[in-house]
C-alpha positions as CSV (number, residue, x, y, z in Angstrom):
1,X,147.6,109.6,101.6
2,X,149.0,108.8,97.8
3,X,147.2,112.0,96.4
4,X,149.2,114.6,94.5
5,X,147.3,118.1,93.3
6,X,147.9,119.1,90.1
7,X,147.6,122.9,90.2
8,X,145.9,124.3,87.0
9,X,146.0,128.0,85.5
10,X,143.5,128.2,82.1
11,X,144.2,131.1,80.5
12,X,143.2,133.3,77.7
13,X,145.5,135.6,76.0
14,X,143.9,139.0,74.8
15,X,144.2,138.5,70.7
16,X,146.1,141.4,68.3
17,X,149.3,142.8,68.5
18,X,151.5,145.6,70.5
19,X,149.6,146.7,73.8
20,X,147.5,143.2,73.5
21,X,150.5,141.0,73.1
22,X,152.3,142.8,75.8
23,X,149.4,142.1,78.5
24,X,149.7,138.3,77.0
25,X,153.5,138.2,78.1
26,X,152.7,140.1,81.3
27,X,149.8,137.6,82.1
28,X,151.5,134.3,81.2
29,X,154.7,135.2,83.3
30,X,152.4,135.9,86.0
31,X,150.7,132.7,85.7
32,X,154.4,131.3,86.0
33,X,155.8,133.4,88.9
34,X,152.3,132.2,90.9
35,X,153.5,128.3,89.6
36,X,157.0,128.3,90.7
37,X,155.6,129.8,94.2
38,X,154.1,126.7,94.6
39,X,157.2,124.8,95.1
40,X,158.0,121.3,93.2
41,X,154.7,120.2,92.8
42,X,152.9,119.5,89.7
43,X,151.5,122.7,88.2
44,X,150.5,123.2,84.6
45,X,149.3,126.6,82.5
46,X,147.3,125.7,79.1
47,X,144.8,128.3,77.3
48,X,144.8,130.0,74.5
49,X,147.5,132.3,74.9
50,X,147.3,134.2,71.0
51,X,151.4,134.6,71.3
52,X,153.0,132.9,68.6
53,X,156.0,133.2,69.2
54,X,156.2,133.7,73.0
55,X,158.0,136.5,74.3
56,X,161.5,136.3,75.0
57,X,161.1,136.8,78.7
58,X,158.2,134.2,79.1
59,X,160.3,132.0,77.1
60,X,163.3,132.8,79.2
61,X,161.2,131.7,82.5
62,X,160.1,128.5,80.6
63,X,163.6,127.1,80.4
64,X,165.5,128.0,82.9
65,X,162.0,126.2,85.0
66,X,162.3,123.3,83.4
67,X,158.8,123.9,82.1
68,X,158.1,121.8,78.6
69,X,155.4,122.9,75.7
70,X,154.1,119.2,75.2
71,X,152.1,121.1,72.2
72,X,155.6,122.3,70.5
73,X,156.8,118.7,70.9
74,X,153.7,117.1,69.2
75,X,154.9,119.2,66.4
76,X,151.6,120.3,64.8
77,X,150.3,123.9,64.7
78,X,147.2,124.1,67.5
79,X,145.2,126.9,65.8
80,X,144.4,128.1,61.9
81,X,142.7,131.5,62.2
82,X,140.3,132.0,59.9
83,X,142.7,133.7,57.0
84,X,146.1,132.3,58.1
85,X,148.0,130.2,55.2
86,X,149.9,128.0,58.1
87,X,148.7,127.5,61.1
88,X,150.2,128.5,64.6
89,X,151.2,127.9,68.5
90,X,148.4,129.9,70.0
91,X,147.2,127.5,72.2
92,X,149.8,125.8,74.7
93,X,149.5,123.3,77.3
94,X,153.3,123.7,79.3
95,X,153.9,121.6,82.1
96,X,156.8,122.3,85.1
97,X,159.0,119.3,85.9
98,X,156.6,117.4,88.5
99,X,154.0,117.7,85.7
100,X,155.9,116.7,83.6
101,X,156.2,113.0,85.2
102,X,152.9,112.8,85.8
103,X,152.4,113.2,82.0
104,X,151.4,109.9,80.2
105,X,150.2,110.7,76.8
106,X,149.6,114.1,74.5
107,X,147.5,114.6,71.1
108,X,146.1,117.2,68.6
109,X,142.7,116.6,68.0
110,X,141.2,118.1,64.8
111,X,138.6,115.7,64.7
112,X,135.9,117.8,66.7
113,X,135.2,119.7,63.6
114,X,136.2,123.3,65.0
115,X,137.0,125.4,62.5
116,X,140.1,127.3,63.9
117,X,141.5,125.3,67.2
118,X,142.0,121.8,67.6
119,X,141.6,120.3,71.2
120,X,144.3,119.3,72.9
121,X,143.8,116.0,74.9
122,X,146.0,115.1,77.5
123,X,146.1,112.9,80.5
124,X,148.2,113.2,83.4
125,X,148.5,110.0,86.3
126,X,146.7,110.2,89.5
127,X,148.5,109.7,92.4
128,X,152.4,110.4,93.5
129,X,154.4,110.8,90.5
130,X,156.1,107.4,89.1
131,X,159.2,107.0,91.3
132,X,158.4,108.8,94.4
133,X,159.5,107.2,97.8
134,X,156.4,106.2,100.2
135,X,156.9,105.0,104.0
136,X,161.2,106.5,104.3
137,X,160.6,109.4,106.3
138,X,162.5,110.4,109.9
139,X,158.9,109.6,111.1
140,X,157.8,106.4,111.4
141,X,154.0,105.9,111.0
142,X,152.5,104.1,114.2
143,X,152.0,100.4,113.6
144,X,148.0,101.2,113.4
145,X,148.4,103.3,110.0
146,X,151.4,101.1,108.5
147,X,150.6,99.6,104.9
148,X,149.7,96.0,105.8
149,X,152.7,94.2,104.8
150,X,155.8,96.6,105.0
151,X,155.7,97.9,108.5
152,X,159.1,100.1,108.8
153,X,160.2,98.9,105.4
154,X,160.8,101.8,102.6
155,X,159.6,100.8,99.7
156,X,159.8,102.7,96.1
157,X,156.0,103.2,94.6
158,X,156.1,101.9,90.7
């Protein structure tokens, strides 16, 4: 009881252009079609994807899921390849909606001394997202398994 699973897919784009960047698209859109099967429950894809930008499609599936890039709304670049001039998006951590509330803070980390991708540190509350309603269901829980103190009572978990 009280447990939520947060459903991870860590993935790693192949790197170059054309062909390559195509089976990038192709394998982040599956990772999000296999996500949104799920249901609402909290799901999140992160890896380093090598598309900067995201295809239009991928992109496409992002918003209209609700899904956010907390690395896009840090608002630093997550990787400097080795002869880039500015650096890039190729590393993403994108959360769906019940993620998303689960989320409680976000940073770029350039401080481990890695020359080309920072870490990206993240941590997401245990337990049911902020919010959620506990004890209001049709069923009522016999008196044996109640929560000592609100037998029958709905109360909102904060």
């Amino acid at each position: 009881g009280g447990r939520v699973a947060i459903h991870v897919w860590h993935l790693y784009g192949p790197s170059g252009g054309g062909a390559a960047a195509e089976e990038g698209g192709a394998l982040l859109e599956w990772a999000l079609a296999e996500a949104e099967a799920l249901g609402q429950v909290p799901a999140l894809i992160a890896g380093d994807l090598n598309l900067d930008p995201l295809p239009q499609a991928a992109a496409c599936l992002l918003h209209l899921g609700g899904w956010r890039d907390v690395g896009a709304e840090a608002g630093e670049p997550t990787c400097f390849a080795a002869a880039a001039v500015a650096g890039s998006r190729l590393d993403r951590v994108l959360l769906n909606p019940a993620a998303s509330r689960l989320l409680q803070s976000f940073a770029v980390d350039w401080g481990t001394g890695l020359p080309t991708h920072a870490t990206k540190r993240f941590a997401l509350a245990a337990g049911r997202p902020h919010g959620s309603w506990l004890g209001c269901g049709r069923r009522r829980r016999p008196a044996s398994r109640r929560r000592e103190g609100v037998p029958g009572v709905c109360r909102r978990d904060t």
